[in-house]
N, C-alpha and C positions, 0 to 999 in steps of 0.2 A: 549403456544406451548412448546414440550418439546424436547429436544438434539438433541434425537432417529430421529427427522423429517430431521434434517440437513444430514441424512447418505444418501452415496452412496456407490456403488462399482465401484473399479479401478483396472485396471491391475497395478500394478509398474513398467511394461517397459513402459509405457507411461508418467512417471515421466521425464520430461526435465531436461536434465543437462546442457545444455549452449545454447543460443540462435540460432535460425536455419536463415540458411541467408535469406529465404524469408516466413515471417508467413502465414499459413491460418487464415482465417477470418470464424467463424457462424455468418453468420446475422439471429437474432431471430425478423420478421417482424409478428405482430397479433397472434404470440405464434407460428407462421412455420419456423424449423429454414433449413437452407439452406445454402452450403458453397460460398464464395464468395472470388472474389482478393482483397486485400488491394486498386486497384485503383479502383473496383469499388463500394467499402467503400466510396472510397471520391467521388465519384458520387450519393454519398444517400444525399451529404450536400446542401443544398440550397441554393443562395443568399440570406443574411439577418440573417442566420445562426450565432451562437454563440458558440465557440467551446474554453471550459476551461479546462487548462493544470497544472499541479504542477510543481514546479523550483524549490524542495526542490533540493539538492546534499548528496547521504549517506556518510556518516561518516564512518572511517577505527576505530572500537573501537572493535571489538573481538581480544581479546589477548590471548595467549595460555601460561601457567606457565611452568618452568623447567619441574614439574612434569604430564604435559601434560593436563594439567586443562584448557577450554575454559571459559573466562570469556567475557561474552559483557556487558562493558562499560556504564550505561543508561546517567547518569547525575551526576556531583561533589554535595556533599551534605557539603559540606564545603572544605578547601585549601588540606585537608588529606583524606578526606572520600568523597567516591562514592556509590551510587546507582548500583547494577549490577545485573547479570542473569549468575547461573552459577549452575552446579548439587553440591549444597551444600551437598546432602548426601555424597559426597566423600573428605569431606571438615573436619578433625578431628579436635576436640575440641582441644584448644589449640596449634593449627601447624599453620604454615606461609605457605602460599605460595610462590615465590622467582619466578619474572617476569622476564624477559632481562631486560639488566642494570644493574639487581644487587638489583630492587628494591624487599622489602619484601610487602606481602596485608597479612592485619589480618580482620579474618570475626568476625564483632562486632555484626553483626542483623542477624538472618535468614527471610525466609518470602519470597516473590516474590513480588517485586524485594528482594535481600538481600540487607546490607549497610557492605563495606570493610574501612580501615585505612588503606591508603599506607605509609611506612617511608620515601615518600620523594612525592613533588606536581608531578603531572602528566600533564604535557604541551603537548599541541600539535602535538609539535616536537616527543613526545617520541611515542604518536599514528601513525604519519605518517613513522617513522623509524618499529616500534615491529605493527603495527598493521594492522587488514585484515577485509575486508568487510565481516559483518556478514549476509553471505547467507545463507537462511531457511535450517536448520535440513536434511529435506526430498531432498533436493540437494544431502549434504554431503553424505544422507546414498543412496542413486542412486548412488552415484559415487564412493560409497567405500572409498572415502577421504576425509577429516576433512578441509583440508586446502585451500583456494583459489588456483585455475588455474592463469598463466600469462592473461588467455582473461578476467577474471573477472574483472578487474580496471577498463577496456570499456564497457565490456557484462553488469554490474551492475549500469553503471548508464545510466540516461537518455542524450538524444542529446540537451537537455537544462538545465543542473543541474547548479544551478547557487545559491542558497541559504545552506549552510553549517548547518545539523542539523539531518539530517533523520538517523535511524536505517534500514530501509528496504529502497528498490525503490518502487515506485511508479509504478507497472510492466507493468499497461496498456501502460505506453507510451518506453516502450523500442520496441515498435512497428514501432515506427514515428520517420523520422530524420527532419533536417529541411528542405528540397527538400518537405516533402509532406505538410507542414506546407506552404511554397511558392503555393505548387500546391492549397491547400482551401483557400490561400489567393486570388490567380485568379478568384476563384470561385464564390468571394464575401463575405467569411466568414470570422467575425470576430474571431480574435485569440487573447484570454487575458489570463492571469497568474494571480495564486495564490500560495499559499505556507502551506502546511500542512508537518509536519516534522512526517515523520512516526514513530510511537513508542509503548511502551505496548499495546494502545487501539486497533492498526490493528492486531497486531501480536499473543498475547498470547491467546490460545484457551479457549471455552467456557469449565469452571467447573463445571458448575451447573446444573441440570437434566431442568429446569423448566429456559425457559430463560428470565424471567420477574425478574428473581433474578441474575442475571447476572451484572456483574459493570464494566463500562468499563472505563478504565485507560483515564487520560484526555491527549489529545494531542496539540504542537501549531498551531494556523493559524493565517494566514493575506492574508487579503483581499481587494485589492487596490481600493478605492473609483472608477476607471474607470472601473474594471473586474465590481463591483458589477452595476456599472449604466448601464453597455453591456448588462449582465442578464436581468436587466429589463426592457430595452428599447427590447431586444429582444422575452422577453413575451409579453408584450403589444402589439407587431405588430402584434403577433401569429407565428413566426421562433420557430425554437424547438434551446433549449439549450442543447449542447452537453455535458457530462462528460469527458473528457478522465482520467478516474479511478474512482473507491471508495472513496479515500482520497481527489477528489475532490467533488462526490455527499457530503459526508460527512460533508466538508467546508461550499458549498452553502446552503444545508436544516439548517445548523446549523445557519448563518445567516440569513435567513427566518425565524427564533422559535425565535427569540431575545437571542439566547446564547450566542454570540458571543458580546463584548464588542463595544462601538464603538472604533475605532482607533483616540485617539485624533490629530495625527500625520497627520490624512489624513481625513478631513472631508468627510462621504459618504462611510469609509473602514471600517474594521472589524479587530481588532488585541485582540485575547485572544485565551484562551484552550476549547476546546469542548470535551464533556463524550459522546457524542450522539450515543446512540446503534439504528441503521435503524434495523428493523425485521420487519415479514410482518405480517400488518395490519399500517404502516406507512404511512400515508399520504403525499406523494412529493409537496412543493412547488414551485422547480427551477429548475429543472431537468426534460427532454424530452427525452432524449436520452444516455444511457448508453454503453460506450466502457471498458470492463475491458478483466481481464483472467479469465482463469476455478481458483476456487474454492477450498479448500481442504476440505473436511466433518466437518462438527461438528464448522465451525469456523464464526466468527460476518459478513466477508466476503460474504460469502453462503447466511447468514441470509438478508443482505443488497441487494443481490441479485434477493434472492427470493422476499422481499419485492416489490423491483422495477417490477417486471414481473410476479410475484405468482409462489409462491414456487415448485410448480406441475411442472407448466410449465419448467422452470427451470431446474429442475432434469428430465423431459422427456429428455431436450434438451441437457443436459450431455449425458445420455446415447445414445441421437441419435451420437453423437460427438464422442462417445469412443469406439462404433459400429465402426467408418469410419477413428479411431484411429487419432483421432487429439491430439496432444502434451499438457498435464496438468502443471497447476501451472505456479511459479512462471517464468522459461526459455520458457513458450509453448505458444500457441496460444491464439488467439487476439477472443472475443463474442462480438456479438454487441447486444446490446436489445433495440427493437424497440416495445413497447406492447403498442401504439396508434397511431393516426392519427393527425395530428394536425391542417393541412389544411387542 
């Protein structure tokens, strides 16, 4: 399969720039997609149902230099050097750049990610004081502004962020508070948690013409010995298992392939890194039912999409969606994909 397949077309006023107080909902049922209310989303769940949520919590690690430079943050590669993402071409050969505080960053690697030398360790504290939730690009430039909004601290994370580690959210569930979580609990639906910390593997776009050459950056997960025995007890009765996001299809097929290490911590979980690129001709082994956002072109998202529901279909049901102007990306609205029957 090659790049070109993942394209679409989009207006850019349809580009979301902050969450809207009440989502629509596509429900893509046998490949008809159809709008629907968020409550009677949660009228598709069954008793017996299994519905898996991420608890990663994003990180405040985009930093901006005196000289107006965005740096995000990836990971320490020692007490002085970091891991980061920054437009190195504007980065001169032998110059510093000069943080709040006073600290100086020297770029020692180019590459993507690059690797900086700060002149002093970089704690926590100095993230939480200089630092802003690295919202996607395509935000910034809809909005004409570089810099996080006051609603962004809220708007950006999820209503259960509770694990410290993500670069991105997890966007499917900025749809759900816990009121509707209460509501499928009434319903009979099991609700469990996992943790995939979002990072290069979701976010950095595809390079490469041909995407069977395509490498994707490895990311963490854990997978609590009780989520993973919920999955399976809920396959084997024949309930559909639900996704809420990518970053959790992502999770569960990758402990279904045996990538995922066992967690010796937790007999029956899952704790390590997965590369696993979903694109279609994937074969699903835990996954029934897929809740995410729209998509942007070209990117492993799309691809993992497409997989789960064939790629046609897919991009039919964008454009039906963008015909009736439903809200794109990361701030927009909620797809459901529904491409079998289960009972």
């Amino acid at each position: 399969m090659q790049l070109k397949d993942l394209d679409f077309q989009f207006p850019e006023s349809l580009v979301a720039t902050e969450r809207a107080a009440r989502s629509r909902v596509m429900w893509v049922a046998d490949n008809k997609p159809s709008e629907i209310s968020l409550e009677q989303l949660i009228e598709q769940f069954q008793p017996g149902d299994v519905l898996v949520i991420n608890d990663t919590k994003v990180l405040k690690r985009r930093v901006f230099s005196e000289a107006g430079l965005e740096i995000l943050f990836l990971k320490p590669a020692s007490e002085l050097e970091w891991e980061v993402l920054c437009p190195s071409s504007r980065w001169k050969q032998n110059t510093k750049q000069t943080l709040p505080g006073g600290i100086e960053l020297e770029l020692i690697a180019r590459g993507k990610p690059q690797t900086v030398r700060s002149s002093k360790p970089l704690a926590e504290e100095f993230f939480q004081k200089y630092g802003e939730l690295p919202l996607p690009p395509y935000i910034q430039k809809a909005r004409n502004e570089r810099h996080n909004t006051d609603l962004d601290s809220n708007q950006y994370q999820t209503a259960w962020a509770e694990q410290p580690g993500s670069l991105a959210a997890p966007t499917a569930s900025l749809h759900f508070n816990t009121d509707h979580l209460r509501q499928l609990d009434e319903r009979g639906v099991e609700i469990v948690r996992l943790t995939l910390h979002v990072g290069l593997g979701t976010f950095l776009p595809i390079v490469t013409e041909n995407l069977n050459e395509h490498v994707m950056h490895a990311e963490q997960v854990e997978i609590p010995a009780g989520t993973w025995q919920a999955v399976q007890n809920a396959r084997s009765a024949g309930n559909c298992v639900w996704a809420l996001g990518t970053t959790v299809t992502r999770s569960l097929e990758s402990a279904a392939r045996g990538i995922l290490p066992i967690d010796p911590r937790s007999p029956g979980g899952y704790f390590g890194e997965t590369s696993l690129f979903i694109r279609p001709g994937f074969e699903f082994r835990s996954v029934d039912r897929l809740l995410t956002n729209f998509h942007q072109p070209q990117s492993t998202l799309l691809a993992l999409v497409g997989a789960f529901a064939g790629l046609q279909n897919v991009k039919d049901a964008y454009h039906w969606a963008i015909e009736r102007k439903f809200r794109l990306f990361s701030y927009g609205d909620l797809t459901a994909w529904a491409p079998k029957n289960i009972k």
